[in-house]
Residue, then its C-alpha position, 0 to 999 in steps of 0.5 A: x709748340x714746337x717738336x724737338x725730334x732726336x739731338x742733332x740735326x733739327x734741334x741743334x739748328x733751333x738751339x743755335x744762334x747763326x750769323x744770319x739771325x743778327x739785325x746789324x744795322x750798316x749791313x742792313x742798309x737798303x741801298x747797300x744790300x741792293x748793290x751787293x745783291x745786284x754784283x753778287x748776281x754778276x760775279x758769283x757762279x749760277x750753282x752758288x745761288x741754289x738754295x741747297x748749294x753745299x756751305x763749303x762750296x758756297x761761302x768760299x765763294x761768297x767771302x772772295x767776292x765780298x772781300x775783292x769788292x770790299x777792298x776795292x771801295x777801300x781804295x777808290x771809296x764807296x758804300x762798302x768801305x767803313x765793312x770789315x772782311x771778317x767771316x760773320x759780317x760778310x756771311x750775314x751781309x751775303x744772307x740779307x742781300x742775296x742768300x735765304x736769310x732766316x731759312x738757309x740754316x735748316x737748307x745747309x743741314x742736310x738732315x732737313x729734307x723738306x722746307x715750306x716758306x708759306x709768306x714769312x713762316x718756315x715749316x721744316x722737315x726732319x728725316x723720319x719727322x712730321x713738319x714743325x713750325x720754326x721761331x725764325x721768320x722772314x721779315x717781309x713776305x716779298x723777302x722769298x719772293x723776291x729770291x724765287x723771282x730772281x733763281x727762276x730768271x738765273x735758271x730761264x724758268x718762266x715764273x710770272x703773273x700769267x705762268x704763277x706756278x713753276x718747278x725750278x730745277x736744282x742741282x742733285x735731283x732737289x726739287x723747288x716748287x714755286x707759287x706766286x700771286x695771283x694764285x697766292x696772296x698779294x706780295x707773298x709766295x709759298x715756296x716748297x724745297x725738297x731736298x734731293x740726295x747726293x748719292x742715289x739710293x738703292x733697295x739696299x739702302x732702302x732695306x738698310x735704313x729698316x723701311x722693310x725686311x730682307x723679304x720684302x727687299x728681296x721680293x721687290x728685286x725679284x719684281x724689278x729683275x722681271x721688269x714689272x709694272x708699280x703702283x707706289x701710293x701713301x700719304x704725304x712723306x710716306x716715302x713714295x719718292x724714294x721707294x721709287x727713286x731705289x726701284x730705277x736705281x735697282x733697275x737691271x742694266x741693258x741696251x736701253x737702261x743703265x744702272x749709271x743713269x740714277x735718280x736723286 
């Protein structure tokens, strides 16, 4: 059963219906999608393959290619030629060649803070939420494998049978931990996103979003100014990490520690 949190966010994305989630044959073609994916990987900028990339960053991006390319088999002939260049084929060309396909909605929402691909299935987290289970599903579990593979080569991280296990790192402090065979069944791979955020918090914002009272903020700055030790436990999405992340941040300023050096 699938658990709707607030309007917005999360249950705008299960009540849509995106580009990506249509089946067009042509663009589905296997031979077609391996050449668009192997002159993406060359022409497109290594930022726009992470799976976090901002849509407004990424998809212009994707839709000059595609159409520069697009218009040159037009003129010399090719696979791609009989494509149109409006915005929906190319995006949903883009997202079954090269993109996240059934999961990008939910990492283009900046709402969502964490997604697990576990084989085919897509767990999502929403700010403040529990996980929920998503109706979409990859259509073959080598689909994120092979994503994972081809973002941990871009990044030269070492992601393989004898190193099965790699954390790639992503732009703005988010965090993608990668698992692979043998250490996961044959052909599939669990896949955990963590959003990081673009700007870095502080107690202030920590306080603000009512996570503790005025005293207990105040006493923690307290603490941070006369540089004490912490110890932050709790349960999975308790809000170790950002507890911590708005300690650093709130971190005096001196020769050896810089209030600009942040942690996202």
């Amino acid at each position: 059963m699938l658990s709707v949190i607030e309007d917005g966010g999360l249950q705008s994305l299960l009540g849509a219906a995106p580009i990506m989630r249509r089946r067009d044959p042509e663009v589905h073609n296997a031979e077609l999608l391996q050449y668009v994916r192997d002159t993406l990987v060359e022409r497109l900028p290594a930022e726009v393959l992470d799976p976090v990339a901002p849509a407004t960053e990424r998809n212009p991006a994707v839709l000059r290619v595609l159409r520069t390319l697009i218009g040159e088999h037009q003129e010399r002939g090719g696979l791609l030629a009989r494509l149109g260049v409006d915005e929906d084929t190319l995006l949903q060309l883009y997202h079954a060649a090269l993109g996240w396909g059934p999961v990008q909605p939910y990492l283009d929402d900046e709402r969502i803070q964490e997604v697990k691909m576990i084989g085919t299935q897509i767990m999502v987290q929403e700010e403040g939420a529990d996980f929920t289970l998503v109706p979409e599903r990859f259509a073959t579990p080598g689909e994120p494998l092979a994503r994972a593979l081809l973002l941990a080569d871009r990044l030269s991280v070492r992601l393989d049978r004898n190193a099965p296990q790699a954390t790639l790192p992503l732009a703005h402090g988010t965090r993608m931990h990668v698992t692979i065979p043998p250490c996961t069944p044959a052909g599939e791979a669990l896949i955990c996103i963590r959003r990081g955020r673009r700007r870095p918090w502080t107690l202030d914002d920590i306080a603000a979003r009512r996570a503790c009272d005025e005293r207990v903020a105040a006493l923690l700055a307290l603490l941070v100014r006369a540089r004490c030790s912490f110890l932050i436990a709790g349960e999975t999405g308790s809000g170790k990490t950002a507890l911590l992340e708005a300690l650093v941040n709130s971190w005096p300023a001196s020769r050896t520690c810089s209030r600009s050096k942040t942690i996202r």
